[in-house]
C-alpha positions as CSV (number, residue, x, y, z in Angstrom):
1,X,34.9,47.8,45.5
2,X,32.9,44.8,44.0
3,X,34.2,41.3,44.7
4,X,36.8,40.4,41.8
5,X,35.6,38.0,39.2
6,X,37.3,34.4,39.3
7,X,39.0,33.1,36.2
8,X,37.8,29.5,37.0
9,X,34.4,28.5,38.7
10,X,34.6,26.4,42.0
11,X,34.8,22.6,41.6
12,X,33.6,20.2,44.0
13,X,36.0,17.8,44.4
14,X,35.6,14.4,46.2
15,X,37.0,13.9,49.7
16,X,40.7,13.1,50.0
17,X,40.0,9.6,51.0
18,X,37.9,8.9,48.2
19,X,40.9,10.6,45.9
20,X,43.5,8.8,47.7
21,X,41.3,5.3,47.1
22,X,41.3,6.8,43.1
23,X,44.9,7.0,43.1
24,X,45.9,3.7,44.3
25,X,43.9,1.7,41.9
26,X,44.8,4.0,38.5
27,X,46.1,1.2,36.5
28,X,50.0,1.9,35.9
29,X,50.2,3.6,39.9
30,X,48.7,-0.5,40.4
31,X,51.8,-1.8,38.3
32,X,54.2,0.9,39.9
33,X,53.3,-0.4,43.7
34,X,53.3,-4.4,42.9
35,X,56.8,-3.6,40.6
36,X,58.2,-1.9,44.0
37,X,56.9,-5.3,46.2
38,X,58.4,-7.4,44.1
39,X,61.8,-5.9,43.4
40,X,64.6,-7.3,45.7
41,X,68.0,-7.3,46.1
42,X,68.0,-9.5,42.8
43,X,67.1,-6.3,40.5
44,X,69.1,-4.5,39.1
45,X,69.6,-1.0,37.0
46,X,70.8,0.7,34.9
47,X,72.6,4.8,35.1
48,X,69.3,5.8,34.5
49,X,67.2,3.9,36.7
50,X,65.5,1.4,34.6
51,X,65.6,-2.0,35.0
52,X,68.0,-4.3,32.8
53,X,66.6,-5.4,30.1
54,X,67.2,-9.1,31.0
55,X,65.1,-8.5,33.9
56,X,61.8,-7.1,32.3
57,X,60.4,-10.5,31.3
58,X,60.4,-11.4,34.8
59,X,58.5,-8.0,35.9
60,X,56.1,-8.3,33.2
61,X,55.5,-12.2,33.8
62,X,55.0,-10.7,37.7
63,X,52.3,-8.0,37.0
64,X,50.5,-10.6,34.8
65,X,51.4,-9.4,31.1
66,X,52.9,-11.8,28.5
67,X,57.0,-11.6,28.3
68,X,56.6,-10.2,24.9
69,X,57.6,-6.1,23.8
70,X,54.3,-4.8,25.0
71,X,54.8,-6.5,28.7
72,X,58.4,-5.6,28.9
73,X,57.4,-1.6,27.9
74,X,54.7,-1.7,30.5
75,X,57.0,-3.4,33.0
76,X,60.0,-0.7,31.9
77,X,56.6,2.0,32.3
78,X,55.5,0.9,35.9
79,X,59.9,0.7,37.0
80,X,60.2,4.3,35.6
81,X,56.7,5.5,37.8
82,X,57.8,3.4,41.3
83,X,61.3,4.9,41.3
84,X,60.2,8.9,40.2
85,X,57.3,8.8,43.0
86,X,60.0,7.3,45.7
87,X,58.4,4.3,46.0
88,X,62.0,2.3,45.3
89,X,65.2,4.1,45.9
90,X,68.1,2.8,42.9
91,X,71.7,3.7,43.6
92,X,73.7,5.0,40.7
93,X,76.1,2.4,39.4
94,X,79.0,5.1,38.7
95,X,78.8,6.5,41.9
96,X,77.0,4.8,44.5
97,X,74.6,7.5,45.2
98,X,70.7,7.2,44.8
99,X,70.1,7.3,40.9
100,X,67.5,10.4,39.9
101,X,65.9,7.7,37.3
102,X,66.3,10.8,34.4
103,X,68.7,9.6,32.1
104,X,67.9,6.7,29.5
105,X,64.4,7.2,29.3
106,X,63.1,7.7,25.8
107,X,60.1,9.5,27.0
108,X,57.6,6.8,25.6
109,X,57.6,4.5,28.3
110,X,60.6,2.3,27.3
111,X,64.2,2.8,28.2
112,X,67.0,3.1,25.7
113,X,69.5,4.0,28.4
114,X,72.8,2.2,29.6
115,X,72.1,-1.0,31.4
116,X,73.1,-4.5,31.2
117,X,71.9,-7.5,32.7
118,X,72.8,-9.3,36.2
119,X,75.9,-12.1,35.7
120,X,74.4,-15.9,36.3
121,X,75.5,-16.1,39.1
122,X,73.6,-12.5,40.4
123,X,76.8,-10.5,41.2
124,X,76.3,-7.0,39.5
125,X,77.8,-6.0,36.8
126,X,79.9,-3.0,36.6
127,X,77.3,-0.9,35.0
128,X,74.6,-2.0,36.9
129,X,73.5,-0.5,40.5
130,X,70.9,-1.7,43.1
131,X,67.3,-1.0,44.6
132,X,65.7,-0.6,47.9
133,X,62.3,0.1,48.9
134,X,61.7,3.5,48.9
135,X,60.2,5.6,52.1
136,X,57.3,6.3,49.9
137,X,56.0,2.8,50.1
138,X,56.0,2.8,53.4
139,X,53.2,5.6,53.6
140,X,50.8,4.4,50.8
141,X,49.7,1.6,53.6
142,X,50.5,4.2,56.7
143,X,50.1,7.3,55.7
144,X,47.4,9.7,55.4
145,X,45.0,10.1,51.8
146,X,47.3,13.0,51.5
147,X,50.4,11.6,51.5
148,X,49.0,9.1,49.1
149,X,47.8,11.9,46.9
150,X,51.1,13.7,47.3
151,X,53.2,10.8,46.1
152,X,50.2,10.2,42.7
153,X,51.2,13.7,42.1
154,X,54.7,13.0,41.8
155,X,53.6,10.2,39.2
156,X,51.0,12.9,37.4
157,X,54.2,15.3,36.9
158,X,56.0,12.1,35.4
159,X,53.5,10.9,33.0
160,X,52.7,14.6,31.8
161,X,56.4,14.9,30.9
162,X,56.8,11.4,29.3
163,X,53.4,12.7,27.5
164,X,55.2,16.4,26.0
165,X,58.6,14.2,25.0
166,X,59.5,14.3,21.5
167,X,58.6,11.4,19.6
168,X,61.7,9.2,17.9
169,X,60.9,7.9,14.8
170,X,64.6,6.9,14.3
171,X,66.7,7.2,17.8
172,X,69.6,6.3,15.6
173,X,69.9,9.2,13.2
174,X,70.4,11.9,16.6
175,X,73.4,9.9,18.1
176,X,76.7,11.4,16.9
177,X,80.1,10.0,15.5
178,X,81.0,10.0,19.5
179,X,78.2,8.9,21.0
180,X,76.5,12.3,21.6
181,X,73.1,13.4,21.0
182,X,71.9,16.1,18.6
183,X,68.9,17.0,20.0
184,X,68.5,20.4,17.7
185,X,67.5,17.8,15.8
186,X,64.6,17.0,17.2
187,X,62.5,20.2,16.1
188,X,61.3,20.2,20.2
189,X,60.4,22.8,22.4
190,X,59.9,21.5,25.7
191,X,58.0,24.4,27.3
192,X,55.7,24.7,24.0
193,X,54.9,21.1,24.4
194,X,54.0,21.3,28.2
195,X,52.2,24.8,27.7
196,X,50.2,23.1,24.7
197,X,49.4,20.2,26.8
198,X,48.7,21.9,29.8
199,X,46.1,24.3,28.1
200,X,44.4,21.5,26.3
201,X,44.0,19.8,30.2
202,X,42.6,23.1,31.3
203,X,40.4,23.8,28.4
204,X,38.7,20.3,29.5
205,X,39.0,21.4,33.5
206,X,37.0,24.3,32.4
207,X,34.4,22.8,29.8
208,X,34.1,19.6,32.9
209,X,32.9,22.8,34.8
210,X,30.4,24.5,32.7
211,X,27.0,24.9,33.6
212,X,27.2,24.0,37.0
213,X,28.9,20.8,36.4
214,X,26.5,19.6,33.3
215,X,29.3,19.5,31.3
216,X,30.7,16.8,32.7
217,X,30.2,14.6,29.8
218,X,33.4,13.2,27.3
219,X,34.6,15.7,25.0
220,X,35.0,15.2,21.2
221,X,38.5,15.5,20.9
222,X,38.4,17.6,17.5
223,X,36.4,20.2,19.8
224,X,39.6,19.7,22.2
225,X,42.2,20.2,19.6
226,X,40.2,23.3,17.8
227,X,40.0,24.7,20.9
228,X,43.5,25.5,20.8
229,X,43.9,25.9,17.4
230,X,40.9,27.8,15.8
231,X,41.2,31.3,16.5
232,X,38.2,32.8,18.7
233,X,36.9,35.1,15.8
234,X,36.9,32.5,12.5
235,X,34.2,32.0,10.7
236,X,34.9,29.1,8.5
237,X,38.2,26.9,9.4
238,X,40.7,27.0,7.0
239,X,42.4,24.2,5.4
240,X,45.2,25.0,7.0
241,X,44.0,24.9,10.2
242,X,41.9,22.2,9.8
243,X,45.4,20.5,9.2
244,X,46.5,22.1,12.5
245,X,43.8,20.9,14.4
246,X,43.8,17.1,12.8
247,X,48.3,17.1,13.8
248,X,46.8,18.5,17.0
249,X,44.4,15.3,17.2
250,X,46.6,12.7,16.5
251,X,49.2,13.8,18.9
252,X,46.8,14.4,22.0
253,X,45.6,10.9,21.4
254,X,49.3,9.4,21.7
255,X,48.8,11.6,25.4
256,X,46.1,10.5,26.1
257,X,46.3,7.1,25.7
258,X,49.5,7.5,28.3
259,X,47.5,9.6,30.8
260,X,44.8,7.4,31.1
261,X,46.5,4.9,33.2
262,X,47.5,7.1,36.1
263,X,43.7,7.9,36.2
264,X,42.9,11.4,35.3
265,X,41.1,10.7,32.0
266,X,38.7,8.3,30.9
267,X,39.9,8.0,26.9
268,X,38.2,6.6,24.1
269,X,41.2,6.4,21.4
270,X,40.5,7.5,17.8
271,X,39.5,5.0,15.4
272,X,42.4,3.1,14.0
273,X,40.2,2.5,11.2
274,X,40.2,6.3,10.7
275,X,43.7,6.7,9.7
276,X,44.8,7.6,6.1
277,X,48.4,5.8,4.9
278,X,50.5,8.9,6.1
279,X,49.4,8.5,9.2
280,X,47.1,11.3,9.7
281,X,43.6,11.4,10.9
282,X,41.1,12.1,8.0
283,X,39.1,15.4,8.3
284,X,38.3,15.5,12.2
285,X,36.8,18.7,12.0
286,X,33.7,18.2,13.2
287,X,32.0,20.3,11.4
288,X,28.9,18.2,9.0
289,X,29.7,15.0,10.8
290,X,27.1,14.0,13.6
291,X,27.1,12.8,16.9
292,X,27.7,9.2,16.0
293,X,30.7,10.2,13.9
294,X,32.2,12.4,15.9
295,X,32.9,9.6,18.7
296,X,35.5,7.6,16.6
297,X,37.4,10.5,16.3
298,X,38.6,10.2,20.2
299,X,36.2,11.2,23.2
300,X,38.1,12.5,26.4
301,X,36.2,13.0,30.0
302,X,38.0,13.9,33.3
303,X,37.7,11.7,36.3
304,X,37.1,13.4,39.9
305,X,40.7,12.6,40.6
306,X,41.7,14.1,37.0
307,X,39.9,17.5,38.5
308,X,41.9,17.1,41.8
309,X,45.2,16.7,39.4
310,X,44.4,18.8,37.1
311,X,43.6,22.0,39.9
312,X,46.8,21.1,42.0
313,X,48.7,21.7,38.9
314,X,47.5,25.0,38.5
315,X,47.6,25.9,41.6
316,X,51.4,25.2,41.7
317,X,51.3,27.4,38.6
318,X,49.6,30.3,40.2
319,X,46.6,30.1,38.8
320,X,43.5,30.7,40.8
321,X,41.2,27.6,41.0
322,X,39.2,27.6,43.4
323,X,37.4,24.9,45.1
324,X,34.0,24.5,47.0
325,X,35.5,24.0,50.8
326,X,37.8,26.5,50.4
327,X,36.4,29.7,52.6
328,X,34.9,27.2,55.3
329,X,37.5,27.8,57.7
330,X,37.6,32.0,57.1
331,X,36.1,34.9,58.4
332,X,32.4,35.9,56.9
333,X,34.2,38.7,54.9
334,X,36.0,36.1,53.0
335,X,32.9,34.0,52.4
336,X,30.7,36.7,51.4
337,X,33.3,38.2,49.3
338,X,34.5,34.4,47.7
339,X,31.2,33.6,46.6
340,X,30.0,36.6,45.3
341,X,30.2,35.6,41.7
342,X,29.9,31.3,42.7
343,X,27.2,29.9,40.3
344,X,24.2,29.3,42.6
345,X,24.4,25.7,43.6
346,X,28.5,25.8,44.3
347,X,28.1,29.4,46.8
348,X,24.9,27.3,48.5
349,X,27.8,24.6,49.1
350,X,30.1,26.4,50.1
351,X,27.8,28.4,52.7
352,X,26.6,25.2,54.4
353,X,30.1,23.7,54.9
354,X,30.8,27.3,56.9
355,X,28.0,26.9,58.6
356,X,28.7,23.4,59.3
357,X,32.3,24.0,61.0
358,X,30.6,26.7,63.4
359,X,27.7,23.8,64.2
360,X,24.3,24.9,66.2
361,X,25.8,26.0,69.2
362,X,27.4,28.8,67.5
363,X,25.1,30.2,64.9
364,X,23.7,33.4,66.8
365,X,27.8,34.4,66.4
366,X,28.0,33.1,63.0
367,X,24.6,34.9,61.5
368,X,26.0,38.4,63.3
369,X,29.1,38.2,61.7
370,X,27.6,37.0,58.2
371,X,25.3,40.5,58.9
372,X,28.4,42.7,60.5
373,X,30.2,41.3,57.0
374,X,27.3,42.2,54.7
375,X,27.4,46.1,55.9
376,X,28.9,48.9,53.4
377,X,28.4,51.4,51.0
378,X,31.3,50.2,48.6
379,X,30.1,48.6,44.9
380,X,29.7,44.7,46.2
381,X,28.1,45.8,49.2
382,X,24.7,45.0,47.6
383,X,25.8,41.4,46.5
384,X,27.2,40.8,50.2
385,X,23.5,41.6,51.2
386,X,22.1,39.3,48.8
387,X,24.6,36.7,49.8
388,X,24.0,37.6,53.2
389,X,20.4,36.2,53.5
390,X,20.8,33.7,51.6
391,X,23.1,31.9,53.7
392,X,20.9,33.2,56.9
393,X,18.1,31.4,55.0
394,X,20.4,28.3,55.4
395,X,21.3,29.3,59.3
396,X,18.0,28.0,60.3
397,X,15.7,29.4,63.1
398,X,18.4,29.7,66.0
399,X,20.1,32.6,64.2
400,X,17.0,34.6,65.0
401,X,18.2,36.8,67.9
402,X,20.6,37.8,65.7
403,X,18.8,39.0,62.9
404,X,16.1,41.1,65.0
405,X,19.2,42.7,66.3
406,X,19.5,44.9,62.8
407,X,16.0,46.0,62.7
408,X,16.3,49.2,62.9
409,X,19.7,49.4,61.1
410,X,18.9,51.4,57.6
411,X,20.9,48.4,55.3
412,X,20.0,45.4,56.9
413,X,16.4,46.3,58.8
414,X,15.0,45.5,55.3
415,X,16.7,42.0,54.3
416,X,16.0,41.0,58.5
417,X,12.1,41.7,58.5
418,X,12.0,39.8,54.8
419,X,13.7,36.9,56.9
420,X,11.5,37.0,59.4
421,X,8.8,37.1,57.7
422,X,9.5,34.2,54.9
423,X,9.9,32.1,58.4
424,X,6.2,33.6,59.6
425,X,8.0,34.9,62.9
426,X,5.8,37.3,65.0
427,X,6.1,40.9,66.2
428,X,7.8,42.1,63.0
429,X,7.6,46.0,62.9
430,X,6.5,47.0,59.7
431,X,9.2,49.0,57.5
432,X,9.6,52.7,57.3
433,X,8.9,54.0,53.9
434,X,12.4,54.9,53.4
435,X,13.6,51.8,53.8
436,X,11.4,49.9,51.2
437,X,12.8,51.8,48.7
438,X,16.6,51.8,50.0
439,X,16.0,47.8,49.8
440,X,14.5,47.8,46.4
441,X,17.0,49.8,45.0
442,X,20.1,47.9,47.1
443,X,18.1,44.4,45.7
444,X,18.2,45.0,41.9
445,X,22.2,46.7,42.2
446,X,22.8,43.1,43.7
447,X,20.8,41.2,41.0
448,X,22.9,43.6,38.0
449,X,26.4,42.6,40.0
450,X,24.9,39.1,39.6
451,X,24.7,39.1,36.2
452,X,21.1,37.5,36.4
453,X,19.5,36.2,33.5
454,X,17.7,39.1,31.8
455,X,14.3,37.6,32.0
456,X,14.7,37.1,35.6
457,X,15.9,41.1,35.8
458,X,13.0,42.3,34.1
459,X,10.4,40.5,36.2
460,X,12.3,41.9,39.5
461,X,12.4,45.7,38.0
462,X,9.0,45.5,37.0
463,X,7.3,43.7,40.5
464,X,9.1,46.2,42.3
465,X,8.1,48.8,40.9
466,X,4.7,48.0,40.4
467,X,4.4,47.7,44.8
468,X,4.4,51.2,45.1
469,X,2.0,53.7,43.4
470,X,4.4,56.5,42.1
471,X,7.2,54.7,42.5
472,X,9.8,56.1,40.9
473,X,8.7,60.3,42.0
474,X,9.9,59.0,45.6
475,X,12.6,56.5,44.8
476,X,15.8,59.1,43.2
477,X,15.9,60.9,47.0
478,X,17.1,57.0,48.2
479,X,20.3,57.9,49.8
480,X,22.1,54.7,48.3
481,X,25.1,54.6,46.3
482,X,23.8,52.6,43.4
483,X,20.8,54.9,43.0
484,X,21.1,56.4,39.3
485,X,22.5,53.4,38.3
486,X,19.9,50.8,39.2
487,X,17.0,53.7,37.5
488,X,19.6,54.0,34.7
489,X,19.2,50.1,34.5
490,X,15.2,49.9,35.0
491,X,14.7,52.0,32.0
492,X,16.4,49.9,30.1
493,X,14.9,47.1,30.9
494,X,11.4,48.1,32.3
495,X,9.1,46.5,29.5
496,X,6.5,49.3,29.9
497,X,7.5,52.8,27.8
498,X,5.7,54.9,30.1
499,X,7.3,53.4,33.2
500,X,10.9,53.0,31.5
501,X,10.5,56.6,30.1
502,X,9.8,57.8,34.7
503,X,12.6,56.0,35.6
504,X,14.8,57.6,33.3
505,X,13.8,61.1,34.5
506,X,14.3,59.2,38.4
507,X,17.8,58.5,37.2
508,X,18.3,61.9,35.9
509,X,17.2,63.5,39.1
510,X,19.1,60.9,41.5
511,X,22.5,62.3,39.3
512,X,21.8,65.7,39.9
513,X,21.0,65.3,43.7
514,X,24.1,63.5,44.0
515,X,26.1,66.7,42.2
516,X,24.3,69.0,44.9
């Protein structure tokens, strides 16, 4: 059974203490720390969590911003971040008990909650509890880069949820006769928002991916929001979803702009200049604007600690993301198996970090197993092989022993005397007849599995052809499993008519022996 295809290619992320040195200098996780230094047994909150109102001057003046609305929403921003990723502790003033900091918040990086501020005289107020350091501070000085990156994950969940919150033009007009909140009202879905959001995040996860990791330039943000919008098989964009795709705009930069501080994005915010008088971006489409253009409408790139957030969120969701590191520490099965469908440069990765954790002393061991894996008759077997001396290629010249120890094994003799002999070893008996054939037909199954580039195909049906006067009258009696299919294959791709026309008739004959 050939190796199943994953959704995602591999990234290669940085190394935890590099992430963990990412997390604690994004910009509002800085605030959230030196807000949770400075609070004392002077602060106080609110049933929500937040910090009274009179008190945000004071924060803000602390984490250097003027006293004025901005600085107090930062301030309000950073509180709200410090006590939903543990690093302060608030006790609920109803009840006494730690505060969850999820009521009052009005999703936009202010508070609206209850709260009042602390008497002159700093008693508390009967609506007002206290705060402690949390045990999460502790750890961002003592712990490991993981616990770091575990507690900036906490604060990625948070921002991505302030992010999908509706926006309230007028709070007033949803609070009831009796105080309540209609929030029907509010024309919100929750679960659409975060699904929207999340797929938009993944869309850029993926393109940051492409090509080997060339894509890792920003990303127009029209091409974000069409790429959720604009169905696969459109032609020309309607109007009405060019109107989709420009709402789609505007509110992806309100979420970006509040995701770039915890440092998962680097944002370039659409031009204000851009706007029309209700608010709206003008036609973002794209489409007949250049390159120059096209940047003022909002350019979006991923950091390295964005990929690292951005994968442990789907991972928590099930999906599979895979990452270059992963298979280091698992059998040669797993390895062969994971990277059968890696783009080059991440499976040659991921075979020298195995390698790596078996060091020299142990790679006769480690090249037999990679060659005890790399045995079968099932429809990745072929791809295995392929895989298999590649990563030998990488082994060095100490797993030789293990290598002449196949020689006379009918699916790895071949791939061991072509390894010896790229590394000019001596005494290499030549190959039965039988066998050059079983490996040319075992090579190009591995190459079609691949899903080489058909240039690169043609060349490899062709050359080996070509080694072998009558090639393809003695290649159909090949006892492999892949037979018809790979002479199915070369006469569709063999350039010559003649030769494409023989290996038909090989393919033909290899069907009918296998019937018999």
């Amino acid at each position: 059974m050939s190796a199943e295809r994953p959704i995602l290619p591999p990234v290669r992320l940085h190394s935890e203490a590099e992430l963990a040195r990412d997390a604690l200098a994004a910009p509002l996780f800085v605030r959230a720390v030196r807000l949770a230094r400075w609070a004392g047994p002077d602060a106080r909150v609110g049933a929500g969590g937040e910090l009274v109102e009179a008190q945000l001057p004071a924060a803000a003046e602390h984490l250097g911003l003027t006293a004025d609305e901005d600085g107090a929403a930062y301030a309000s921003e950073a509180w709200r971040l410090a006590v939903d990723t543990g690093l302060l502790d608030v006790t609920d003033p109803e009840k006494g008990e730690p505060a969850d900091g999820s009521d009052g918040y009005d999703g936009s990086g202010g508070y609206e909650g209850p709260g009042g501020s602390a008497g002159s005289d700093g008693s508390v107020g009967e609506d007002e509890g206290t705060v402690t350091a949390g045990e999460n501070l502790a750890l961002l000085t003592t712990g490991s880069p993981q616990d770091i990156l575990g507690i900036w994950l906490d604060g990625l969940d948070a921002v991505h949820a302030d992010a999908t919150a509706p926006v309230l033009d007028d709070f007033a007009d949803l609070v009831g006769d009796d105080g309540s909140i209609d929030f029907d009202a509010l024309d919100w879905d929750p679960e659409a928002e975060a699904e929207f959001l999340d797929g938009v995040l993944g869309n850029l996860y993926l393109l940051t991916l492409a090509d080997n990791g060339a894509g890792d330039g920003p990303v127009p943000l029209p091409a974000l929001a069409a790429s959720m919008i604009v169905p696969d098989d459109m032609g020309e964009p309607t109007d009405d979803i060019l109107e989709q795709v420009s709402e789609a705009m505007m509110r992806l930069d309100d979420q970006f702009r509040l995701l770039e501080p915890i440092g998962i994005v680097e944002y370039q915010p659409v031009d204000e200049a851009l706007m029309v008088e209700d608010g709206d971006a003008a036609d973002a489409s794209a489409t007949g604007a250049d390159e120059e253009d096209v940047t003022r409408y909002g350019m979006v790139k991923l950091t390295p600690l964005g990929l690292y957030g951005i994968r442990a969120r789907m991972l928590e969701a099930g999906v599979d993301a895979p990452a270059v590191g992963d298979l280091a520490d698992k059998g040669a099965d797993a390895l062969l198996d994971g990277i059968a469908h890696y783009p080059e440069a991440a499976a040659r990765a991921e075979i020298q970090l195995w390698l790596a954790g078996r060091g020299a002393e142990g790679a006769v061991p480690a090249a037999a197993e990679l060659l005890a894996a790399a045995r079968g008759t099932d429809e990745g077997a072929p791809l295995r092989r392929l895989h298999c001396q590649q990563a030998l290629a990488l082994a060095g010249a100490e797993a030789e022993p293990a290598v002449r120890a196949v020689l006379g094994d009918q699916e790895l003799g071949g791939l061991a005397r072509v390894w010896l002999a790229e590394r000019g070893a001596a005494d290499v008996p030549a190959p039965p007849e039988a066998m050059i054939f079983w490996l040319a037909i075992d090579t190009i199954a591995a190459q079609l599995d691949a899903d080489g580039e058909l240039d690169e195909l043609q060349g490899l049906v062709e050359g080996l052809s070509a080694q072998h006067s009558g090639f393809f009258d003695e290649v159909w009696r090949v006892d492999h499993p892949a037979t018809a299919d790979v002479l199915e294959a070369m006469g569709r791709l063999h350039s010559d008519k003649k030769a494409a026309k023989e290996a038909r008739k090989a393919a033909f004959k290899a069907r009918s022996r296998a019937k018999d």
